[in-house]
C-alpha positions in Angstrom: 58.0 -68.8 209.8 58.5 -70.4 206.5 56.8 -68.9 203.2 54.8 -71.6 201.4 55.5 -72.3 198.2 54.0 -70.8 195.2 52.1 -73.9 194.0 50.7 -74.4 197.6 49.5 -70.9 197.5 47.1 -70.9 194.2 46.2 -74.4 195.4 44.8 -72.5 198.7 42.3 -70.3 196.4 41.8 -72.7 194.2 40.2 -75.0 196.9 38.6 -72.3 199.2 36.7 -70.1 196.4 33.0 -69.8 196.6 32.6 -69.7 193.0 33.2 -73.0 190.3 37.2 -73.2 188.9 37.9 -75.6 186.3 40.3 -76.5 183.9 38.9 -78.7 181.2 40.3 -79.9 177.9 39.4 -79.1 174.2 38.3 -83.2 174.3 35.2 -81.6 176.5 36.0 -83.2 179.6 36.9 -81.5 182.9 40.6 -81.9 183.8 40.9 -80.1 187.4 37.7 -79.0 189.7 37.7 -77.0 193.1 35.4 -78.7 195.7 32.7 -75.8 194.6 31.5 -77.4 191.8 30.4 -80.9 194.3 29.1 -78.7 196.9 27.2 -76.9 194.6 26.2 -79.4 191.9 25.7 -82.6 194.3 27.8 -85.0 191.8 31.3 -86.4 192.9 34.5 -85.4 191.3 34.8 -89.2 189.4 31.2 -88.4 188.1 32.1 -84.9 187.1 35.1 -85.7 185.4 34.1 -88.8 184.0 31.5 -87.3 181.7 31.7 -84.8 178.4 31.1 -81.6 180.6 27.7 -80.6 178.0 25.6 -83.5 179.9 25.6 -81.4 182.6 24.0 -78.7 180.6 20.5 -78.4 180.6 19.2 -79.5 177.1 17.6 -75.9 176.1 21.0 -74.1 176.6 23.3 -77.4 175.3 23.3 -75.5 171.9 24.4 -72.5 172.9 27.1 -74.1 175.1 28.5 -76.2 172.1 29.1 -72.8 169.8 30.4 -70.7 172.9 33.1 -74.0 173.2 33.7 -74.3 169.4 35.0 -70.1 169.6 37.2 -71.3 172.5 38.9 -73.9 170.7 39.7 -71.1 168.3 41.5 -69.1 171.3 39.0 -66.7 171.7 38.2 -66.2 175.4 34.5 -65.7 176.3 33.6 -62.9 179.3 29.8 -63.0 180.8 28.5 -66.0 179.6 25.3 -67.5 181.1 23.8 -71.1 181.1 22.0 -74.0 183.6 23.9 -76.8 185.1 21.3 -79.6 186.0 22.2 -81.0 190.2 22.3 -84.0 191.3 18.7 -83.8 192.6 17.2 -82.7 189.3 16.6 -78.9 190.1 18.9 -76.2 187.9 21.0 -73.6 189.2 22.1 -71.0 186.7 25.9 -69.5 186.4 27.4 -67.0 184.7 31.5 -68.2 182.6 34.2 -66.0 182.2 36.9 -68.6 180.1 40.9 -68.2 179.6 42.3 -70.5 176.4 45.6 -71.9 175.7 45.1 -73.6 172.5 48.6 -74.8 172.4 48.3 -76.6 175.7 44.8 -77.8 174.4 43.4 -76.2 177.8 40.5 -73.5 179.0 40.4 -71.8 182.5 37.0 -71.4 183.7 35.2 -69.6 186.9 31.6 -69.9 187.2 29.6 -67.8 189.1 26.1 -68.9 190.7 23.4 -66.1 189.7 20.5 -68.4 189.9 19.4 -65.6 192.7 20.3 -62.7 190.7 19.1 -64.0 187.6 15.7 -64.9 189.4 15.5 -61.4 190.9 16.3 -60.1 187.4 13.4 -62.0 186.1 10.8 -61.6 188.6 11.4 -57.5 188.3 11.1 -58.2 184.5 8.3 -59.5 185.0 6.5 -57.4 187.8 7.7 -54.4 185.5 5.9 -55.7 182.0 2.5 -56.0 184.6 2.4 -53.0 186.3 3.0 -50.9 183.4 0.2 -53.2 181.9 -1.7 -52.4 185.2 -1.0 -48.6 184.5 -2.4 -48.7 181.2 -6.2 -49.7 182.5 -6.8 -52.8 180.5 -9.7 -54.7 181.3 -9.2 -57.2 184.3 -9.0 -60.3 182.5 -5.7 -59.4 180.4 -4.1 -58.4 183.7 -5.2 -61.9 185.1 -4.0 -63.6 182.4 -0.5 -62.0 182.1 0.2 -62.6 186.2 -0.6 -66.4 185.9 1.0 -66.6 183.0 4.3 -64.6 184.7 4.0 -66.6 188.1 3.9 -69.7 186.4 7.1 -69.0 184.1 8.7 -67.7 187.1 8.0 -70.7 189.6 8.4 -73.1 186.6 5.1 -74.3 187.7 3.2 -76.7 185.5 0.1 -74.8 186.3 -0.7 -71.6 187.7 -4.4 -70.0 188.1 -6.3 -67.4 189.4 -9.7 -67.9 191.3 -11.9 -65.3 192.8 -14.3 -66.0 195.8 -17.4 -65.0 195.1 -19.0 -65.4 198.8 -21.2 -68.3 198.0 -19.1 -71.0 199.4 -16.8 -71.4 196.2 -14.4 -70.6 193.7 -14.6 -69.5 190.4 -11.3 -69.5 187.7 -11.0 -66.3 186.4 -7.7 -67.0 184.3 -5.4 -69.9 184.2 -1.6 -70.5 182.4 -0.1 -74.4 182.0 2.8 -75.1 180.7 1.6 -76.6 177.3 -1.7 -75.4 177.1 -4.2 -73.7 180.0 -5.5 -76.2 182.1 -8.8 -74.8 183.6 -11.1 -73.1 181.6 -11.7 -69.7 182.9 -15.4 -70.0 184.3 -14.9 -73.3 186.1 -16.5 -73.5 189.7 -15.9 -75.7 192.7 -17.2 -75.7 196.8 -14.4 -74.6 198.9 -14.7 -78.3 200.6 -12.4 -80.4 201.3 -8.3 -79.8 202.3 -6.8 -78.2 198.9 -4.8 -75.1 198.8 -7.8 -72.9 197.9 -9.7 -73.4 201.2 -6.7 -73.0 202.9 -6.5 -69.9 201.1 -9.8 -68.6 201.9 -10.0 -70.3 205.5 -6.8 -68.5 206.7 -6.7 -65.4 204.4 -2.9 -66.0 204.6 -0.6 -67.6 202.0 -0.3 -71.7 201.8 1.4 -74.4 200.0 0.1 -78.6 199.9 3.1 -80.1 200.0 1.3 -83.6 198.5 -2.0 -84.1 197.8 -1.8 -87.5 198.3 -3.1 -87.4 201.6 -5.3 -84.7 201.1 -9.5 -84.6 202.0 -11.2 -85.8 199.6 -13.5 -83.2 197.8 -13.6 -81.7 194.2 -10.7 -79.1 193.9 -8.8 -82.1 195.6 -10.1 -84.8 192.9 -9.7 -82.4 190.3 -5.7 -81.7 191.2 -5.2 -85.3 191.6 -6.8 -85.9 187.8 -4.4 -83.3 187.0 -1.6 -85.6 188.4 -0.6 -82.0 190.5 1.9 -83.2 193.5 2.1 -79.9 194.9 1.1 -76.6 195.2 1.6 -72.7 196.7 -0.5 -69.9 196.7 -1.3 -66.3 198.1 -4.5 -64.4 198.9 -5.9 -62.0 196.4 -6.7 -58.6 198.8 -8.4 -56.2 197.9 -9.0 -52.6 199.9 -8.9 -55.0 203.0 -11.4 -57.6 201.8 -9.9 -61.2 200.4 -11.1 -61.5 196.8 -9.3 -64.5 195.6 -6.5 -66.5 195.5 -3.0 -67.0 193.1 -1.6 -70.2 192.8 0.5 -72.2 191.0 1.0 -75.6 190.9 3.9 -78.7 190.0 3.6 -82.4 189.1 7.0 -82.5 190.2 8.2 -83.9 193.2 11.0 -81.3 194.3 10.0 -78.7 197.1 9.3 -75.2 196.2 11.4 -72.6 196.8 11.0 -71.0 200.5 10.3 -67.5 199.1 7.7 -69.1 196.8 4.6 -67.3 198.3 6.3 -64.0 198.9 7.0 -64.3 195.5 3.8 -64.9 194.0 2.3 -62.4 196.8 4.5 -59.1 194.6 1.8 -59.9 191.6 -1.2 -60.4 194.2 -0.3 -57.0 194.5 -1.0 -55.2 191.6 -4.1 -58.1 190.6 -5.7 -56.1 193.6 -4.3 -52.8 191.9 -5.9 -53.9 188.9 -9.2 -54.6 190.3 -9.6 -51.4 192.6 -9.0 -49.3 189.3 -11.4 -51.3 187.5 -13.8 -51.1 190.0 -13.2 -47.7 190.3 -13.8 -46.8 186.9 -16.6 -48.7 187.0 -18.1 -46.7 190.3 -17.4 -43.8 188.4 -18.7 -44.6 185.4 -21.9 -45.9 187.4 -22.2 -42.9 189.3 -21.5 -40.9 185.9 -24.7 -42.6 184.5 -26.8 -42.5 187.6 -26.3 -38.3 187.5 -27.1 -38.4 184.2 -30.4 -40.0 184.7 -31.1 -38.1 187.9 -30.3 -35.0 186.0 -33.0 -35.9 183.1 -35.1 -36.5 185.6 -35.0 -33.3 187.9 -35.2 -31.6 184.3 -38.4 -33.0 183.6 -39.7 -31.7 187.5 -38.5 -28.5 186.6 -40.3 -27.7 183.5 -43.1 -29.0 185.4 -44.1 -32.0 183.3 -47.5 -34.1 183.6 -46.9 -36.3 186.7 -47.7 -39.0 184.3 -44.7 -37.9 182.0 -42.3 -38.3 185.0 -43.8 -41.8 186.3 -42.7 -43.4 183.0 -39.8 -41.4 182.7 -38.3 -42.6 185.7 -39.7 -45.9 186.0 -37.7 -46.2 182.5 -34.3 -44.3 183.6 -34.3 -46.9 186.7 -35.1 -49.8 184.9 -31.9 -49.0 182.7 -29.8 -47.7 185.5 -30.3 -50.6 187.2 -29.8 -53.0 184.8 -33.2 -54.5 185.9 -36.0 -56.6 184.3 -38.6 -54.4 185.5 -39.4 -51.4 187.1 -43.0 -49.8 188.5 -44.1 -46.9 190.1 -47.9 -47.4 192.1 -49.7 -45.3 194.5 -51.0 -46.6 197.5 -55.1 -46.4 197.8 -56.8 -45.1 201.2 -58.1 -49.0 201.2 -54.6 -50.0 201.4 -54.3 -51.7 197.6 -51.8 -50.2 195.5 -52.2 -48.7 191.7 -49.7 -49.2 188.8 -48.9 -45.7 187.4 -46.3 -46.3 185.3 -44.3 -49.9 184.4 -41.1 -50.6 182.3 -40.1 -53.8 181.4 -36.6 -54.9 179.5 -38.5 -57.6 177.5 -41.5 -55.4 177.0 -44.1 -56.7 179.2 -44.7 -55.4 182.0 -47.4 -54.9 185.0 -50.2 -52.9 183.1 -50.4 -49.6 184.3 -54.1 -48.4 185.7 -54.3 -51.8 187.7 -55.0 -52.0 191.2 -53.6 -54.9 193.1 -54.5 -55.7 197.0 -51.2 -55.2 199.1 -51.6 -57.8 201.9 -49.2 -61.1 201.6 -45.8 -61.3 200.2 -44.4 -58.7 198.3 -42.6 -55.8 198.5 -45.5 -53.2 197.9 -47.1 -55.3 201.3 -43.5 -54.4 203.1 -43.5 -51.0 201.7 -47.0 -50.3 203.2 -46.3 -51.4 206.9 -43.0 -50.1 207.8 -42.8 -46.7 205.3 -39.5 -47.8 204.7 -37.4 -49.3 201.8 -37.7 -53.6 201.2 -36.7 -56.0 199.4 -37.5 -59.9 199.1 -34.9 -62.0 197.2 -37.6 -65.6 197.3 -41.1 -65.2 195.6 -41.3 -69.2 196.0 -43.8 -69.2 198.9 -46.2 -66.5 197.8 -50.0 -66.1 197.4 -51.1 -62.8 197.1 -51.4 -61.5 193.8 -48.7 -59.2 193.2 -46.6 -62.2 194.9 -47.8 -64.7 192.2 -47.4 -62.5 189.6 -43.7 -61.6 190.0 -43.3 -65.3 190.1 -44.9 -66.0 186.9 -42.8 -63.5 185.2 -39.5 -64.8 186.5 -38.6 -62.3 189.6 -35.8 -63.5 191.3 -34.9 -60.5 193.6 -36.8 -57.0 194.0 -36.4 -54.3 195.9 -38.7 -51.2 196.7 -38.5 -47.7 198.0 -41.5 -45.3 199.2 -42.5 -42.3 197.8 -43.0 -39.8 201.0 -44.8 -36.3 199.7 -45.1 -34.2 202.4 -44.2 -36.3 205.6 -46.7 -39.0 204.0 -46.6 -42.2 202.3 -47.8 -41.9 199.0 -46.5 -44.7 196.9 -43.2 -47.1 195.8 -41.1 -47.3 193.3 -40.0 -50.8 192.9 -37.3 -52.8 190.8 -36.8 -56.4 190.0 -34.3 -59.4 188.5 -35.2 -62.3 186.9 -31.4 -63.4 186.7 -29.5 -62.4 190.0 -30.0 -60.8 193.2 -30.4 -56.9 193.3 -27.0 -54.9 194.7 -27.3 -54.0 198.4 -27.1 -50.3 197.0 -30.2 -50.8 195.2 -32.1 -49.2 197.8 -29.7 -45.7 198.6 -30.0 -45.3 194.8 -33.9 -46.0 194.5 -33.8 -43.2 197.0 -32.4 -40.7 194.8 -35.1 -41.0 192.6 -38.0 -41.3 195.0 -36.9 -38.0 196.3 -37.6 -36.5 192.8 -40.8 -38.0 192.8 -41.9 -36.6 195.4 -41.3 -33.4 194.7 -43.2 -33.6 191.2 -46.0 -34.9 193.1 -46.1 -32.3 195.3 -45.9 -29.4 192.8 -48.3 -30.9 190.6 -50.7 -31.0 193.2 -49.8 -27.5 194.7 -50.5 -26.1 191.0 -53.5 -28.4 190.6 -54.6 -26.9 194.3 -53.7 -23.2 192.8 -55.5 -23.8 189.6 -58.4 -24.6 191.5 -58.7 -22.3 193.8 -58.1 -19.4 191.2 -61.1 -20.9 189.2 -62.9 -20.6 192.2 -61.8 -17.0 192.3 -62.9 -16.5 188.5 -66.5 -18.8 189.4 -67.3 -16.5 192.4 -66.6 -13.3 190.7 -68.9 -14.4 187.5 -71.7 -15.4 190.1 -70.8 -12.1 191.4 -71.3 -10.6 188.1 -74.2 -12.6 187.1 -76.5 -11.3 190.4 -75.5 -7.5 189.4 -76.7 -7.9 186.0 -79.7 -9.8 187.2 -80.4 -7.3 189.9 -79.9 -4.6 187.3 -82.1 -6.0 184.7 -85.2 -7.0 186.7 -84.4 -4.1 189.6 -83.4 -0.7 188.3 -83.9 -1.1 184.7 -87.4 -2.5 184.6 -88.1 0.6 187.8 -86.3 3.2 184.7 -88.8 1.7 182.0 -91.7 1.6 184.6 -90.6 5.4 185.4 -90.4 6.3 181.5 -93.7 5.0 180.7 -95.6 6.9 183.8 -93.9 10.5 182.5 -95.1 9.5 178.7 -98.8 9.0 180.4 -98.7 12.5 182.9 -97.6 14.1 179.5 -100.3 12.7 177.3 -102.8 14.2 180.6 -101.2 17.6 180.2 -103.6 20.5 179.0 -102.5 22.4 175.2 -102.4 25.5 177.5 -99.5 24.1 179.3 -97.4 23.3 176.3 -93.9 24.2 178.8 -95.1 21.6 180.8 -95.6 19.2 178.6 -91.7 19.8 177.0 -90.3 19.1 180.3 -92.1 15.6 180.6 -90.9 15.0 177.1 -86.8 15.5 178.1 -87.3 13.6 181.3 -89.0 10.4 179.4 -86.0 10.4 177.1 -83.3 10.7 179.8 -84.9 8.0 181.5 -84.6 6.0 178.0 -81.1 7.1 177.5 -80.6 5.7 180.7 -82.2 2.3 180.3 -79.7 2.4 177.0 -77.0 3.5 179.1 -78.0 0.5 182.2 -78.0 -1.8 179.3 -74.4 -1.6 178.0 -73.2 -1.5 181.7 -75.0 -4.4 182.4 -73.7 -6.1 179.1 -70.1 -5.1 180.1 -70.7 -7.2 183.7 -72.1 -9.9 182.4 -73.6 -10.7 178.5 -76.9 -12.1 178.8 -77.2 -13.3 175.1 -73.5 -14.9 176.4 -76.0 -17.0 179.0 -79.3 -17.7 177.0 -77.4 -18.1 172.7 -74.2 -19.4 173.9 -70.5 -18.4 172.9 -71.0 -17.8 168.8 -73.9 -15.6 169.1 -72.4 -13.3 171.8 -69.5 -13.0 168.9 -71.7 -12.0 166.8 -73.2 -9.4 168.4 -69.6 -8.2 170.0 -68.8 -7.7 165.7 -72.4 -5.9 165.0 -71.4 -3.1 167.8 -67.5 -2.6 166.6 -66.7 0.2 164.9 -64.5 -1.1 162.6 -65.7 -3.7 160.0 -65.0 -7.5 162.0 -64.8 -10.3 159.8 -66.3 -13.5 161.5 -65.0 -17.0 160.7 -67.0 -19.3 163.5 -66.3 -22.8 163.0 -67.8 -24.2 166.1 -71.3 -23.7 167.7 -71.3 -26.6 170.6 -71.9 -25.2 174.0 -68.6 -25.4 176.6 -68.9 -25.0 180.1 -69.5 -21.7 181.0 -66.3 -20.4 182.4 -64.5 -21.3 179.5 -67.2 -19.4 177.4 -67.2 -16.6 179.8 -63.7 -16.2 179.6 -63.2 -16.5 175.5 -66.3 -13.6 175.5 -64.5 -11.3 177.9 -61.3 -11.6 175.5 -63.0 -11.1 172.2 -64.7 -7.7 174.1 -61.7 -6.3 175.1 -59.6 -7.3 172.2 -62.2 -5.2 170.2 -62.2 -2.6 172.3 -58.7 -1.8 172.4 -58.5 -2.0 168.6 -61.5 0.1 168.5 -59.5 2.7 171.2 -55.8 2.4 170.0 -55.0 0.2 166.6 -56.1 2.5 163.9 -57.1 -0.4 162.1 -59.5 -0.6 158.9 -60.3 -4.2 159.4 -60.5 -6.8 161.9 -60.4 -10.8 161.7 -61.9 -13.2 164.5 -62.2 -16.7 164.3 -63.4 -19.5 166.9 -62.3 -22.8 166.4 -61.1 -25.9 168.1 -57.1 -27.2 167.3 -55.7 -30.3 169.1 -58.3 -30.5 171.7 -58.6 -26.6 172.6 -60.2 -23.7 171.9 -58.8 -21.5 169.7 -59.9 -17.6 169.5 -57.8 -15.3 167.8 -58.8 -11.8 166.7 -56.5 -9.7 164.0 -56.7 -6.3 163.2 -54.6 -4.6 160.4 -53.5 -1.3 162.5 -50.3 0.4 163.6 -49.3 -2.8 166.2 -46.5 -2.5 169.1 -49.2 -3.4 171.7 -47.9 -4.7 174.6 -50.2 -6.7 177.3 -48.0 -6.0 180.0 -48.6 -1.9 180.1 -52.0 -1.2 181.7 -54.5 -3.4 179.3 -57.0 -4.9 180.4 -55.6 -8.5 178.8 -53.7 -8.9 181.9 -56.6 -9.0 183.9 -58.2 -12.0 181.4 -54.8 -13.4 181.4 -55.3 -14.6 184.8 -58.6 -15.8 184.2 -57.2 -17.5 181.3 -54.3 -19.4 182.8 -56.8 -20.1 186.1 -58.9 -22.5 183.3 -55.4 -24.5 182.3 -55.5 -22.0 178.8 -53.1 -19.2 177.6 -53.0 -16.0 175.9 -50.1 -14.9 173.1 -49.9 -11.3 171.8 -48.4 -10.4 168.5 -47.9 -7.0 167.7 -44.9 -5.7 165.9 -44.5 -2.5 165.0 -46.4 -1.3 161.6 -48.0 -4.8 161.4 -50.9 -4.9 163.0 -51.9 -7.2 166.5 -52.8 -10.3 166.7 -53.9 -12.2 170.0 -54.6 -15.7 170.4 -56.1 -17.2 173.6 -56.8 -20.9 173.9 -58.7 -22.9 176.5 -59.3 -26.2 177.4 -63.0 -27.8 176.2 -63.2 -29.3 179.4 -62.4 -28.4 183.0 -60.6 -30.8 185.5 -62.9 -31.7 187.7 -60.2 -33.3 190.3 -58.3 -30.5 192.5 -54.9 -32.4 191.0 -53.7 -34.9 188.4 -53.7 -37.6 191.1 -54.7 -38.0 194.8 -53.1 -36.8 197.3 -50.9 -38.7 200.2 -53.3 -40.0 202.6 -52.7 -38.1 205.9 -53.5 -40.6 208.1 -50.4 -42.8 206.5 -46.9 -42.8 207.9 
């Protein structure tokens, strides 16, 4: 078999090589092509030849292209160089030159290498890598959304790309947008999914799509708006996040050329991390949510364990759920054994809000109405239609949405605690998180009305036992004292009777009518010790009094009070003063003592002072524990200061007034749910 000649041989590769071999002149014109460069370019070897070889540059890299030519002409070869040739059909394909020079032939070998693939891939990882380490940092949303349009519509060469989010009301709303002058569509803009336009397709099929013309497109306002835009065509991919379509990424061309066929998978790599980007941010913000909610649940159960008023908590947490919320209002009511419901404590963002002590009738619609019937949580998102007071009056003051939650003390429905908008609808959480709080609530209610119900039922203790007391000293004034007296006066008349001659006699009747006096004396303290009858007849300041004339050491009064108080309280500052004195008397080794009776921010005050060795201490086997019960069972308190070498003081104070109610507010009604 004959060997072909050496000619026919390069001719072979020349002809048959994937990649672009040329030989062109220092003039700038092509001199030899394989068939590559009309396969790949589109033009025909009279066009390609027939024209400088810089028109088939594209303009941005013409430049470049002219230096890179000017070093070959000075014999320098040129390894790696990249640029665009512009097709036949308009589109660009991008190669990479390694160049051969014979400057005395006037000649340059080239090969070109397509790497519009590579190049692209190069690209697109560029660009996926500058956004997901932008992703990584935690920015806010918006510069994430910004930087992927902007990166998908570089990448596509798109005239236009955007980013719209669904919002589940029918439309869609531009959350960032790129053009390739200037953006296009200000963020913010809204449109009805209506019509045929790549959006709806979008959201219709939850897949990716492209409009290959809108020319024949539906009509409808994404569609008008695309044809003012004079956009020919357009691809796009949903927007998923944690399995739920949130949006859609798009990017769109006035040019007529087809997109690429990888376009949407493309575009579908940043999708990606814009849903990464949006599960971190709305995880941070669930945590930071659920950071704040704690915290407010926290100050909350603090204020239930250091038992404050139920009145304190009501506007604490009506407050803390107003802000946690981010609500125009929040109430707490009670409901009413007629069924009508009363304010106990309102917030408001702007300040007014329902006024707190009013009662409103429940029947019509609103959610206290809702509340009431079913003991469970409600809300109602359309005040529109109402009648009934509470109805009207949300709105009158702008309620667009509210929600309520009962309050359940005890297995029974005792009130709500209710939130409202006046701008959107309340979360479908609304009502878990109301929970939390109603839960808290309930146990504040409940304590407060177990220590109300304990309160009362030790005063009732303390009442009985000074009724108690009272009867003895009764019985023992107008019983056995006045039969002693009686007794003591008959002995003094059968002595006056007895004869001179029976003078032994008459010394024996003498000692028994003094031991009956000593024990009408003795009757008397005993019977002041159960119960003071000056206490009963002159009132608390004279009792004092009389308590400092029997002392043994000196008492100095200072009395700046002398109204009558109800006579437990009276009772109970008496019984303090008698055995404060007494143990000073017994133990203190004091030369003085001070007690003063006064009244200080809406209590009675009584302290006593002596000047004696101190270190007393209640707790060991005084009798001030005893009064510290009866104390505490009126709503007062007793302190004891006693250190050491500097005398005692104790200080009791006690309400002016006693709560008639068993508790601060009434109980759940136990014939409700």
């Amino acid at each position: 078999m004959p060997v072909p000649a050496p000619d026919y041989e390069l001719g072979q590769f020349f002809d048959l090589s994937p990649d672009l071999l040329c030989i062109a002149g220092f003039d700038g014109y092509f001199k030899r092509l394989n068939p590559s460069f009309e396969r790949v370019l589109g033009y025909s070897g009279e066009e390609l030849t027939s024209r400088p070889f810089l028109e088939f540059v594209h303009a941005d890299d013409v430049e470049r292209a002219r230096d890179v030519f000017i070093h070959l002409a000075t014999g320098e070869d040129v390894i790696g160089f990249e640029c665009r040739l512009v097709c036949v059909d308009g589109s660009l394909r991008r190669f990479e030159w390694n160049t051969r020079t014979l400057p005395h032939l006037g000649v340059l070998y080239g090969i070109a290498r397509d790497v519009t693939v590579r190049s692209a891939l190069a690209e697109e990882q560029a660009a996926l890598r500058r956004v997901a380490v932008l992703v990584a940092q935690q920015p806010s949303p918006d510069e994430v959304f910004a930087a992927v349009t902007q990166a998908v519509g570089l990448l596509l060469d798109a005239d236009l790309a955007v980013l719209h989010v669904f919002p589940g009301d029918g439309t869609a709303t531009t959350v960032a947008s790129w053009g390739s002058d200037a953006p296009i569509l200000p963020v913010g803009s809204r449109f009805p999914l209506d019509g045929d336009n790549l959006a709806a397709r979008i959201f219709e099929s939850g897949a990716p799509a492209r409009m290959h013309s809108y020319d024949e497109a539906w009509k409808g306002a994404a569609t008008n708006l695309a044809r003012t835009l004079r956009i020919r065509s357009a691809v796009g991919a949903p927007v998923i996040v944690e399995g739920k379509l949130w949006g859609a990424l798009m990017a769109a061309t006035r040019e007529v050329g087809p997109w690429a066929e990888n376009a949407e998978t493309r575009i579908g790599a940043f999708t990606e991390l814009v849903a990464t980007a949006i599960a971190n941010a709305e995880s941070r913000e669930a945590r930071a949510v659920l950071a704040e909610e704690q915290a407010a649940l926290r100050r909350v159960a603090t204020l239930v364990a250091q038992g404050a008023s139920p009145q304190d908590l009501f506007e604490a947490v009506a407050e803390e759920v107003g802000r946690l919320l981010a609500a125009a209002s929040a109430t707490i009511g009670r409901f009413e054994p007629d069924d009508s419901v009363t304010t106990l404590a309102s917030w408001s963002a702007t300040g007014t809000a329902f006024p707190i002590g009013r009662r409103w009738p429940t029947e019509g619609k609103n959610i206290a109405w809702m509340v009431l019937q079913t003991g469970r949580s409600a809300r109602r998102d359309d005040f529109s239609d109402a009648t009934d007071p509470i109805g009207v009056s949300a709105r009158e003051t702008g309620v667009k949405s509210a929600v309520g939650t009962p309050i359940v003390v005890e297995g029974h429905l005792w009130g709500l605690v209710t939130a409202a908008s006046t701008e959107w609808l309340m979360p479908p959480d609304t009502e878990d998180r109301l929970m939390k709080f109603t839960e808290l609530v309930a146990t504040a209610i409940a304590n407060a009305e177990g220590k109300s119900e304990l309160a009362a039922s030790r005063r009732r203790i303390v009442a009985a036992s000074d009724e108690t007391r009272r009867q003895i000293e009764r019985d023992l004034h107008d019983g056995t004292q006045q039969r002693l007296v009686s007794l003591g006066l008959a002995v003094r008349a059968a002595e006056a009777t007895v004869s001179p001659e029976r003078e032994d006699l008459r010394e024996e009747l003498s000692r028994v009518a003094e031991g009956l006096a000593e024990a009408v004396e003795d009757l008397q303290e005993i019977s002041r010790g159960i119960h003071p009858a000056i206490l009963t007849k002159g009132g608390l300041g004279p009792a004092l009094q009389t308590l400092a004339h029997r002392s043994p050491i000196p008492v100095g009064l200072n009395i700046t009070m002398d109204a009558r108080l109800p006579e437990p309280i009276e009772v109970a500052a008496y019984f303090v003063a008698s055995e404060t004195l007494a143990n000073a008397a017994k133990h203190s080794q004091a030369s003085r003592i001070d007690l003063s009776l006064s009244e200080s921010d809406g209590s009675l005050e009584l302290s006593v002072r002596d000047d004696g060795v101190g270190g007393a201490d209640a707790a060991r086997g005084s009798g001030l524990v005893g009064l510290t019960d009866r104390v505490e069972a009126l709503g007062g308190s007793i302190r004891v200061d006693s250190l050491p070498g500097k005398g005692t003081k104790i200080t009791a104070e006690l309400p002016l007034e006693l709560e008639l109610s068993p508790g601060a507010f009434p109980a759940a009604d136990p014939k409700r749910r």
